[in-house]
Backbone as CSV, one residue per row, in Angstrom:
resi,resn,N_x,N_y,N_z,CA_x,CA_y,CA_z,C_x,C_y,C_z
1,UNK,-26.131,-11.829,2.505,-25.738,-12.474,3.746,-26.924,-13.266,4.273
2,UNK,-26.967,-14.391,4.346,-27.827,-15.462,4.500,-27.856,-16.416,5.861
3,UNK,-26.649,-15.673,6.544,-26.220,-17.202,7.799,-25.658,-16.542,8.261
4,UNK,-25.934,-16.918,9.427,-25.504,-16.312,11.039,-23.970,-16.664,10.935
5,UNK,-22.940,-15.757,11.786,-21.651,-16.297,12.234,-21.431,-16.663,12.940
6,UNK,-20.000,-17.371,13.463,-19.586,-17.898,14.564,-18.720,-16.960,14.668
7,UNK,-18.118,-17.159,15.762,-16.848,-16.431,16.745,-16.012,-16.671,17.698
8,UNK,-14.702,-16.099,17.830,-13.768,-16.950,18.688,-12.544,-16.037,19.101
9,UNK,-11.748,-15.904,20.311,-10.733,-15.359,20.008,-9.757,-15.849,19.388
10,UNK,-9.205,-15.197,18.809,-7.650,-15.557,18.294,-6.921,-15.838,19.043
11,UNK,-5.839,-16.810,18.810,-5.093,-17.265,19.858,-3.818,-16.231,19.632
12,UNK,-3.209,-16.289,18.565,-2.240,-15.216,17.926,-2.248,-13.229,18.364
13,UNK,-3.873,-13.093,17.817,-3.785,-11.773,17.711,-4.769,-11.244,19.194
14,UNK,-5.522,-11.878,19.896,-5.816,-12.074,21.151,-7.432,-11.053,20.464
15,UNK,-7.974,-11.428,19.464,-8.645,-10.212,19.350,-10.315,-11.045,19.226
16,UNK,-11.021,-10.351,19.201,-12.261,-11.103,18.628,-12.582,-11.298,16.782
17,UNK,-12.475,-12.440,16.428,-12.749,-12.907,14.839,-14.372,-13.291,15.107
18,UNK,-14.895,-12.956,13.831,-15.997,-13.517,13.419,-16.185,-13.990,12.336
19,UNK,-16.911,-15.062,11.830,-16.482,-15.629,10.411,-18.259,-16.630,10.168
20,UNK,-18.210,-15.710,8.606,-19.162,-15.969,7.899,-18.872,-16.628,6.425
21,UNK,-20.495,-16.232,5.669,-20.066,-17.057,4.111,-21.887,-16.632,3.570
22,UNK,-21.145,-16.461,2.219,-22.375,-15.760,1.247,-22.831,-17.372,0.480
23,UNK,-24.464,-16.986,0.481,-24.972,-17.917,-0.799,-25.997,-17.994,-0.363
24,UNK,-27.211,-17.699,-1.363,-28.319,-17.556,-1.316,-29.229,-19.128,-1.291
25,UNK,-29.365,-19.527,0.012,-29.926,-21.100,0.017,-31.764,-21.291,-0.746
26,UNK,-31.679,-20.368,-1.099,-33.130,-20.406,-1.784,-33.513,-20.689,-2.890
27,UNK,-31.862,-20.540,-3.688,-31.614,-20.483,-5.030,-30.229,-21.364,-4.885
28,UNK,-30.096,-22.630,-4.895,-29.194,-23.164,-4.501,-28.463,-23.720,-5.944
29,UNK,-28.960,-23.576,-6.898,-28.735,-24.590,-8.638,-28.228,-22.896,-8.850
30,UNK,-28.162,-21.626,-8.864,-28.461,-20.605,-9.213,-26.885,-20.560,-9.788
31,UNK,-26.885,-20.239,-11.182,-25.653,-20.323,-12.068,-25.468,-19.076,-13.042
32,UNK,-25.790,-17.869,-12.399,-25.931,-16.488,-12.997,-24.397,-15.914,-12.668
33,UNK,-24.259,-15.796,-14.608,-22.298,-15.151,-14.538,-21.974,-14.347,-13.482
34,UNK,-22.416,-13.449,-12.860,-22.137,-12.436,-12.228,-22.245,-12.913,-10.293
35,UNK,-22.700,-14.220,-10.438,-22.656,-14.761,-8.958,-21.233,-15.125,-8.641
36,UNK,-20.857,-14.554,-7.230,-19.413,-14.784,-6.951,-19.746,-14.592,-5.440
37,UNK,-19.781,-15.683,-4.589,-19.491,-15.871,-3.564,-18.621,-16.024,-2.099
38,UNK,-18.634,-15.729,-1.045,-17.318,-16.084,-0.356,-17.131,-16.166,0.986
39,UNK,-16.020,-17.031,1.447,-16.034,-17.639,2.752,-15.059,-15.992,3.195
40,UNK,-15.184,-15.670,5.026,-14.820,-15.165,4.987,-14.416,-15.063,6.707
41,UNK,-13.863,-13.980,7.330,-13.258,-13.859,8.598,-12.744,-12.288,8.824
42,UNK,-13.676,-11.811,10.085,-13.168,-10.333,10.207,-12.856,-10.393,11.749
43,UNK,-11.970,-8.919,11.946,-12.182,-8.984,13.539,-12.220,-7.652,13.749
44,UNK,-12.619,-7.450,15.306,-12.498,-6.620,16.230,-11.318,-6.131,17.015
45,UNK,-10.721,-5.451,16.080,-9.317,-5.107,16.829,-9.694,-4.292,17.670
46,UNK,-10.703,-3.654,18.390,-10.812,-3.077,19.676,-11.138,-3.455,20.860
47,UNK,-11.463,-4.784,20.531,-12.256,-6.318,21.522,-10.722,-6.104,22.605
48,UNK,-11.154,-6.007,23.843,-12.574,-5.765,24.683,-12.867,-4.395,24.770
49,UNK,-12.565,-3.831,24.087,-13.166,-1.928,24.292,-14.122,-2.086,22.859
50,UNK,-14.962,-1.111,23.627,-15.960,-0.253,22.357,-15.323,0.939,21.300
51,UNK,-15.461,0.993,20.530,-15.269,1.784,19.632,-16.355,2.196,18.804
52,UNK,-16.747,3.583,18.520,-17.503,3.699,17.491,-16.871,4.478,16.466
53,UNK,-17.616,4.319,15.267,-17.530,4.217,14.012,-18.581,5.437,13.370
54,UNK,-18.204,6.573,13.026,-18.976,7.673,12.432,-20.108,6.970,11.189
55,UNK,-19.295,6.255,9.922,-19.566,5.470,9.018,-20.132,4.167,8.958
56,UNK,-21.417,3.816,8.394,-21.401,2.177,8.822,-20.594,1.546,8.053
57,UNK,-20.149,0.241,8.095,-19.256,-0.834,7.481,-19.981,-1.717,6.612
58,UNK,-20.095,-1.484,5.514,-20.904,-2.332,4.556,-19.802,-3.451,4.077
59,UNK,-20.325,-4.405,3.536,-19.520,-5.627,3.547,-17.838,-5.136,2.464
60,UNK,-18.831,-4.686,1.424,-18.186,-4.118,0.307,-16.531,-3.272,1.136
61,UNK,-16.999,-2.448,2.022,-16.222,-1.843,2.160,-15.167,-2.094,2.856
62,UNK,-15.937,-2.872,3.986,-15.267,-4.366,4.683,-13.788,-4.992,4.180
63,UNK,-14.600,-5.570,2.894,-13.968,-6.270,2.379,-12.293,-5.781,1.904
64,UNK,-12.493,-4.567,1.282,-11.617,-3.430,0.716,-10.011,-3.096,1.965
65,UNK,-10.413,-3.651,3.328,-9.554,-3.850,3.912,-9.284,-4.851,4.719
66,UNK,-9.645,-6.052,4.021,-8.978,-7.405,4.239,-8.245,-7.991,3.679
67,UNK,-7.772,-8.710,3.416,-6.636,-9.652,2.422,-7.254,-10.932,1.479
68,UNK,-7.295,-10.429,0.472,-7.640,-11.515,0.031,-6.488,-13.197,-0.472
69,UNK,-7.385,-13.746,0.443,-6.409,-15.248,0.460,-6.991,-16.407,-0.177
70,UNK,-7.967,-15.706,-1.491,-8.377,-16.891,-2.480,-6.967,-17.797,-3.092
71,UNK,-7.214,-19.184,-2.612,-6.293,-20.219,-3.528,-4.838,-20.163,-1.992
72,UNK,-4.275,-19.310,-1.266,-3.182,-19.439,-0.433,-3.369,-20.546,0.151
73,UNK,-2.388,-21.732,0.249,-2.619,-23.046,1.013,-1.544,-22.912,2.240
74,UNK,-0.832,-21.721,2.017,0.413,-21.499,2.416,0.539,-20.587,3.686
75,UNK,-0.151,-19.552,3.681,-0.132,-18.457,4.775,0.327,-17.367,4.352
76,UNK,0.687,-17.477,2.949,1.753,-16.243,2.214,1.181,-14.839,2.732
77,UNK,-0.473,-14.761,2.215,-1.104,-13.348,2.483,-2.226,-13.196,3.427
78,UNK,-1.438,-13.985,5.075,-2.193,-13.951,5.908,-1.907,-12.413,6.514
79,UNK,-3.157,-11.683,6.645,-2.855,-10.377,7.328,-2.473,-10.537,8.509
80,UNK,-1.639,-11.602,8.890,-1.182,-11.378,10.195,0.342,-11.048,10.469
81,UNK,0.875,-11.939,9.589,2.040,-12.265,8.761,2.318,-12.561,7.677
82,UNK,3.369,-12.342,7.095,3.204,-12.606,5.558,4.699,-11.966,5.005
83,UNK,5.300,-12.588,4.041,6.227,-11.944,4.008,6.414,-11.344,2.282
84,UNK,5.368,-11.873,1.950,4.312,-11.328,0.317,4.211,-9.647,0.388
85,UNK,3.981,-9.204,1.371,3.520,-7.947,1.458,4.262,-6.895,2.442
86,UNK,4.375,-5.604,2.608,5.214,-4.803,3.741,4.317,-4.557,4.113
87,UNK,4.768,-4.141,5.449,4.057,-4.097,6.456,3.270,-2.674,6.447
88,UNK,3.316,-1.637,5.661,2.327,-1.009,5.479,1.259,-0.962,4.165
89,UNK,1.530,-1.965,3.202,0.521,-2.711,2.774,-0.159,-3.629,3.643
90,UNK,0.552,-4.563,4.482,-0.716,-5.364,5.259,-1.301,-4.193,6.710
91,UNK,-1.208,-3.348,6.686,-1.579,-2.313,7.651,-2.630,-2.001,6.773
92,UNK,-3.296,-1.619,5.362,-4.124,-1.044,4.725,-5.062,-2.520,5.272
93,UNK,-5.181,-3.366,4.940,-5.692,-4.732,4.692,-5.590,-5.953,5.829
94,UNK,-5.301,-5.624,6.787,-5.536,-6.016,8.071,-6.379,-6.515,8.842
95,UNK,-7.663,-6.071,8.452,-9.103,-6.439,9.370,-9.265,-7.777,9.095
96,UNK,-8.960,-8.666,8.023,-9.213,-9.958,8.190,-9.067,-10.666,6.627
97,UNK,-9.902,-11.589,6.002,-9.513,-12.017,5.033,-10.679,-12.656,4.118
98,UNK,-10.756,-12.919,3.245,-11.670,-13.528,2.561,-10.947,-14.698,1.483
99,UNK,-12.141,-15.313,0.904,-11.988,-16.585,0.002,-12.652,-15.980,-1.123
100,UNK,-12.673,-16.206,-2.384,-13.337,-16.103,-3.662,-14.066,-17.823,-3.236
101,UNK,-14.958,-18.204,-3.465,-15.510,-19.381,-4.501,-15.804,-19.499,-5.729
102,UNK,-15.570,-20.514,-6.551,-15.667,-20.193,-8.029,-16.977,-21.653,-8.140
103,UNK,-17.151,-21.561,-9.324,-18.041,-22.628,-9.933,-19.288,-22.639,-9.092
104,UNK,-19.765,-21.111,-8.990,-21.048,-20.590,-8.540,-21.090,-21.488,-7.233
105,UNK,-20.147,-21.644,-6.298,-20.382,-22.379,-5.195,-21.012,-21.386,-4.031
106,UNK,-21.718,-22.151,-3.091,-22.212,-20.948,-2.404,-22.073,-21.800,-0.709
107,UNK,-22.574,-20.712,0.583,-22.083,-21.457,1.855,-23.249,-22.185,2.167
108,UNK,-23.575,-23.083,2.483,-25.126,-23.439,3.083,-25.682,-23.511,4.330
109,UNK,-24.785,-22.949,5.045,-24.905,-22.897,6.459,-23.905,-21.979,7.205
110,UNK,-23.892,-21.524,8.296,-23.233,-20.833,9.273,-22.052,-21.381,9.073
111,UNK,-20.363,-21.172,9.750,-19.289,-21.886,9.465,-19.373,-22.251,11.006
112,UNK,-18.331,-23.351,11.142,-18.098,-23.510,12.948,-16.622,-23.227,12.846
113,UNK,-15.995,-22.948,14.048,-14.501,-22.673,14.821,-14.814,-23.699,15.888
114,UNK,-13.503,-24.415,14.899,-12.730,-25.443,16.282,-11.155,-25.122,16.371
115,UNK,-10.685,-25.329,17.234,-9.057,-25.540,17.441,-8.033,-24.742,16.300
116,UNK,-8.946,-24.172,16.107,-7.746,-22.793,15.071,-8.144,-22.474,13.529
117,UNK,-9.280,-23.528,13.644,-10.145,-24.136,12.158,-11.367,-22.951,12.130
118,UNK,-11.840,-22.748,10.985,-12.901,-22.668,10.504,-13.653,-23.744,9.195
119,UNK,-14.898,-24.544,9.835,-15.335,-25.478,9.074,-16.470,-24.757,7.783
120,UNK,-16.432,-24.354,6.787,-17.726,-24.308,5.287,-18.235,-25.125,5.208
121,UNK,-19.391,-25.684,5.168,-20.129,-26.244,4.239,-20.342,-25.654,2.531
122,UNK,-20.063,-26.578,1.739,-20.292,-25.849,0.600,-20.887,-26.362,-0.433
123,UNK,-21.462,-25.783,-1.459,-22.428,-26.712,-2.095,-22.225,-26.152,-3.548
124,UNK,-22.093,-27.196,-4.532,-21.671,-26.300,-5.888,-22.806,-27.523,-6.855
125,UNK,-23.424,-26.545,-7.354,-24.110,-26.940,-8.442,-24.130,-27.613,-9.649
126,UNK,-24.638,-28.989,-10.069,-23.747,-29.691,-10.810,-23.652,-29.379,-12.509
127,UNK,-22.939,-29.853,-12.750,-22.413,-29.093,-14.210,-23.393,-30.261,-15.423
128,UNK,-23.939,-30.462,-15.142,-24.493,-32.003,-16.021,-25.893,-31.166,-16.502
129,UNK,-26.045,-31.742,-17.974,-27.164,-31.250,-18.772,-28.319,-31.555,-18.220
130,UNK,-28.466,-32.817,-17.248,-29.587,-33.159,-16.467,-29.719,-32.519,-15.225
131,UNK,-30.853,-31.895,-15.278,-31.182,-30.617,-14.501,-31.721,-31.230,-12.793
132,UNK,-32.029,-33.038,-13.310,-32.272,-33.777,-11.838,-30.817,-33.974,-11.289
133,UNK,-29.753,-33.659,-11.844,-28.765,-34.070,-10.638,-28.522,-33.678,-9.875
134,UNK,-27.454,-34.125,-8.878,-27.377,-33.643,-7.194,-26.274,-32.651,-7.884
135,UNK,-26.254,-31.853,-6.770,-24.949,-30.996,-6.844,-23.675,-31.756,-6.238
136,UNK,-22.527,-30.885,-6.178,-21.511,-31.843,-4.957,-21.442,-31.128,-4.220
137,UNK,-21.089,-31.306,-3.145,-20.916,-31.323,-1.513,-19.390,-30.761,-1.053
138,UNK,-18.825,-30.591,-0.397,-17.969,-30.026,-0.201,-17.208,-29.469,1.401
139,UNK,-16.347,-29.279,2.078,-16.513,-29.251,2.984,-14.603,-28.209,3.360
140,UNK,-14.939,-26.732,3.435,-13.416,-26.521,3.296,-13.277,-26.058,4.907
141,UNK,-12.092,-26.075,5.207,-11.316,-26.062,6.405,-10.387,-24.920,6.230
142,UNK,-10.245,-23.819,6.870,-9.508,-22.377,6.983,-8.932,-21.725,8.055
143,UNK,-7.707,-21.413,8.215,-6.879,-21.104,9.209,-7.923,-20.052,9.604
144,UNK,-8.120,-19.821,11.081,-9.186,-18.806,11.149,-8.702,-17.408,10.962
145,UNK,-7.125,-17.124,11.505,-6.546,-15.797,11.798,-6.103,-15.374,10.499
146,UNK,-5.756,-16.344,9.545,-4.589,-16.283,8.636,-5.287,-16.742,7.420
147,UNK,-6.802,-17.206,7.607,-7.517,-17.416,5.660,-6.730,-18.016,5.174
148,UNK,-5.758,-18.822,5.960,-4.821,-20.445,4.579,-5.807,-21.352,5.182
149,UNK,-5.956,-21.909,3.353,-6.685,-23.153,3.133,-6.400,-24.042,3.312
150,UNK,-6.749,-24.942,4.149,-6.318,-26.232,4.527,-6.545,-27.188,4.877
151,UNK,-7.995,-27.192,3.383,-8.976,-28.314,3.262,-8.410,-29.637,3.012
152,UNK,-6.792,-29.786,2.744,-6.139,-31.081,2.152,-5.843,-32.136,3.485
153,UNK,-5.797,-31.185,4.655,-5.751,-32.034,6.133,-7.372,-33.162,6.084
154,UNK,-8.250,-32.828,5.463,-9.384,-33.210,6.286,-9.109,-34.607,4.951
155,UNK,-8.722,-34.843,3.948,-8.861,-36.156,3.627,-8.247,-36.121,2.294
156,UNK,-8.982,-36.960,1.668,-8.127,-37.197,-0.045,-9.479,-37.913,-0.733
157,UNK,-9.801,-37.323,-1.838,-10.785,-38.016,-2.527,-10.796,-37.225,-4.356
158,UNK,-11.013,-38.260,-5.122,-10.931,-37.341,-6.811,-11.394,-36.401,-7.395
159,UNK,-12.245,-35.722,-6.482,-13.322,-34.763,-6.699,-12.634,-33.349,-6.119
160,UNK,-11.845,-33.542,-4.978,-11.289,-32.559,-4.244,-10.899,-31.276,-5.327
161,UNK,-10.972,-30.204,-4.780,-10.468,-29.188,-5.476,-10.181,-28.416,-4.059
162,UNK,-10.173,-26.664,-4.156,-9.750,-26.092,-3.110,-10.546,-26.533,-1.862
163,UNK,-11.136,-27.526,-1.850,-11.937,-27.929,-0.534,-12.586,-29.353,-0.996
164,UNK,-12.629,-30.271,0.356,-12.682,-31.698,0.530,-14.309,-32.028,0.454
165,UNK,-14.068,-33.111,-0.753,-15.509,-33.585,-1.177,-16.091,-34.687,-0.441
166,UNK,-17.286,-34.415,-0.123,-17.850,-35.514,0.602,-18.766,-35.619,0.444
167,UNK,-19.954,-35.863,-0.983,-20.911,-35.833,-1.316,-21.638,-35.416,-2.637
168,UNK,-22.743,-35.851,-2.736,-23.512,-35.164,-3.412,-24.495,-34.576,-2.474
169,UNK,-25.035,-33.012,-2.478,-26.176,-32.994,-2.055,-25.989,-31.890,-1.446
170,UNK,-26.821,-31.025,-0.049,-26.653,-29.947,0.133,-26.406,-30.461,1.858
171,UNK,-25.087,-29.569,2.275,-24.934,-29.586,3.647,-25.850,-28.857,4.732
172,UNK,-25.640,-29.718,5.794,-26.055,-28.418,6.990,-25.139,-28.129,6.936
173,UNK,-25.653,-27.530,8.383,-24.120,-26.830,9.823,-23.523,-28.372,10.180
174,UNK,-22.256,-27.719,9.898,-21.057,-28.467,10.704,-21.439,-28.988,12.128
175,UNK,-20.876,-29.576,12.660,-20.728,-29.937,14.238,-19.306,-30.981,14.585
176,UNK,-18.575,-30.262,15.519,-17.166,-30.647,15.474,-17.999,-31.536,16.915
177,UNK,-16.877,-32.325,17.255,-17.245,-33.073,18.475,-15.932,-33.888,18.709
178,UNK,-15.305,-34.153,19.340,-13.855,-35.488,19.282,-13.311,-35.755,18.136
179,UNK,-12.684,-34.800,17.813,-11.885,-34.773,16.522,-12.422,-34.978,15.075
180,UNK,-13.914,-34.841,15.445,-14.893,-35.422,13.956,-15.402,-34.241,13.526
181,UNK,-15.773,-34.268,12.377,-16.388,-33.164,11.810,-17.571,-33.904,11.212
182,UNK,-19.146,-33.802,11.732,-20.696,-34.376,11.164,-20.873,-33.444,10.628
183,UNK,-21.908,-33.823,9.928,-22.983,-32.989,8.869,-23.944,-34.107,8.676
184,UNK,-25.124,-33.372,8.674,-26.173,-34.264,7.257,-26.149,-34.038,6.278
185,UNK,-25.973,-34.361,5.436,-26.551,-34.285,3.588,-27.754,-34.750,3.015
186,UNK,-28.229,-33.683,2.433,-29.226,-34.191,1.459,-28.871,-34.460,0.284
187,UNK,-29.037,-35.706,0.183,-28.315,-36.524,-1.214,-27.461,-37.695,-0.050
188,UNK,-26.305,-37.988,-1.086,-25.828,-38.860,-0.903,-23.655,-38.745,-0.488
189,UNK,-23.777,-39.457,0.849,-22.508,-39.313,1.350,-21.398,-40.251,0.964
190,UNK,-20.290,-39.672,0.502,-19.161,-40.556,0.205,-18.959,-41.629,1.066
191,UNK,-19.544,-41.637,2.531,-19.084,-42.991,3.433,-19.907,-44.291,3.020
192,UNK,-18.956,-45.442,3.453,-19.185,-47.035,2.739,-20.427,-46.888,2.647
193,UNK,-21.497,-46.944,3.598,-22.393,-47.397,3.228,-24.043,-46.097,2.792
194,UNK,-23.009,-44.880,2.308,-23.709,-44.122,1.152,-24.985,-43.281,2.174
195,UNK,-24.860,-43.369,3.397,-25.724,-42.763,3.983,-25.902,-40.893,3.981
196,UNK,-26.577,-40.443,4.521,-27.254,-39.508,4.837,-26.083,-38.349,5.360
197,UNK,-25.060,-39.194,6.367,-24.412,-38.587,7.511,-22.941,-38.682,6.830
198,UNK,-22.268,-37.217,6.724,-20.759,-37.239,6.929,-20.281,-37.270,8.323
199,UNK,-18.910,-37.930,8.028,-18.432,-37.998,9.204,-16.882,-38.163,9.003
200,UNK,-16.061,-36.767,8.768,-14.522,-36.920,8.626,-13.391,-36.653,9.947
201,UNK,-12.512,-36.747,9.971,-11.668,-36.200,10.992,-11.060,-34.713,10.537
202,UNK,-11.194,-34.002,11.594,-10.799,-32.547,11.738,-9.511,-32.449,10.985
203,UNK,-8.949,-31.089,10.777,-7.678,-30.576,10.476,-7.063,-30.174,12.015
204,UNK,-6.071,-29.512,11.788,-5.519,-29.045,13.149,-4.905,-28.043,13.005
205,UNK,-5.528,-27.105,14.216,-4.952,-26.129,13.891,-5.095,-25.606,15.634
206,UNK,-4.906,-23.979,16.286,-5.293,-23.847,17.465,-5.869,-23.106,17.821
207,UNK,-6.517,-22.601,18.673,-7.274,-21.790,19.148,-7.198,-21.459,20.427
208,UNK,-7.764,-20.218,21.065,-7.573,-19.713,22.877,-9.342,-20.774,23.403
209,UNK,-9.983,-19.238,22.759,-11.364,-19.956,23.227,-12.324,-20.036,21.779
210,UNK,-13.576,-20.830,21.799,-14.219,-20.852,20.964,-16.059,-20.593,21.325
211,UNK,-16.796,-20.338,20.751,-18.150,-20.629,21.385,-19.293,-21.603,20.468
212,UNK,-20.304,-21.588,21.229,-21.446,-22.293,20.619,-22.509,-21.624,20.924
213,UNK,-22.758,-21.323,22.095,-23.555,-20.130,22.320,-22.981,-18.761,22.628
214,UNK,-23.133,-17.612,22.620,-22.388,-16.412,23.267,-22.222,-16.888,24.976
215,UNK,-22.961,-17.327,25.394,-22.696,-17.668,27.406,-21.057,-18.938,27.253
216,UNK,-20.882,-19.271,25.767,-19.747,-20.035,25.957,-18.573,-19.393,25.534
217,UNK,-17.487,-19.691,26.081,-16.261,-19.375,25.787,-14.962,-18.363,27.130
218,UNK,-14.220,-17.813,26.481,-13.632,-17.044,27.740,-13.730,-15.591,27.016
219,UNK,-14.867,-15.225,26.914,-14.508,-13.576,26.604,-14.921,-12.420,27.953
């Protein structure tokens, strides 16, 4: 775990989500079989009460009761709803959801929550025998409550796979602002004139409240 999370309530489940993403930015080319990375989203179903916990919650174990919604574009195995699963299977797997990344992709930054969205930066290492090339760039978009992918809102380009390409090179942090989604890149950006700076239009989705600092939001 490499990057801070963001957080937001749910508009749906009224609860507190938090949402992170694995990848070791130190080792960013790092193409070892056994690397498997992932975007992800948990919550606090006791938000606004405290609860404690005898056991700590290691990610691992975490994970073991979330849903996994690698590849869903759909909502099929959103632990919120879903009609894939009964309802005391999504009762085991409930706390939230995760992404697989494949092709040793990893997160390069914190994610942001806008309007029902969760924004990745993502950075996948390039497949070319020349060890000077850029990686590509990447940029996926995720229902926050429900882990459906729905990186295909943010644009269309030939490179696209489960998340929208916009580059060579390594992302920051996101920053949503008037329907835009910025980044810098190091390397080089799909816009006309090949600069530094992405700059796409959001997906849509909704949200209650969101923050930027903890003093922001309605909790």
């Amino acid at each position: 775990q490499y990057h801070a999370m963001d957080a937001g309530i749910g508009k749906t489940s009224k609860h507190l989500w938090m949402f992170s993403g694995t990848g070791d930015y130190e080792r960013m080319t790092d193409k070892t079989a056994t690397t498997e990375n992932l975007m992800y989203g948990f919550r606090d179903k006791d938000y606004p009460l405290f609860k404690k916990y005898n056991h700590p919650i290691t990610l691992l174990h975490g994970l073991q009761k979330c849903m996994d919604t690698t590849g869903d574009t759909q909502g099929i195995n959103c632990p919120l709803t879903t009609k894939a699963y009964s309802r005391l299977a999504r009762s085991k797997k409930d706390n939230g959801w995760y992404i697989k990344l494949k092709d040793f992709q990893k997160v390069t930054a914190e994610p942001t929550i806008s309007g029902g969205l969760v924004y990745f930066p993502i950075f996948e290492p390039s497949k070319s025998a020349n060890k000077c090339s850029l990686g590509n760039a990447f940029i996926c978009a995720v229902d926050d409550e429900c882990g459906k992918n729905v990186s295909s809102q943010l644009g269309k380009h030939v490179k696209d796979n489960e998340c929208h390409y916009v580059g060579e090179g390594v992302l920051s942090r996101l920053v949503v602002f008037a329907n835009k989604v910025f980044a810098n890149i190091a390397g080089k950006s799909t816009q006309t004139k090949k600069t530094d700076l992405v700059v796409i239009d959001t997906g849509m989705g909704d949200v209650e409240s969101f923050r930027n600092s903890w003093r922001e939001g309605n909790f």
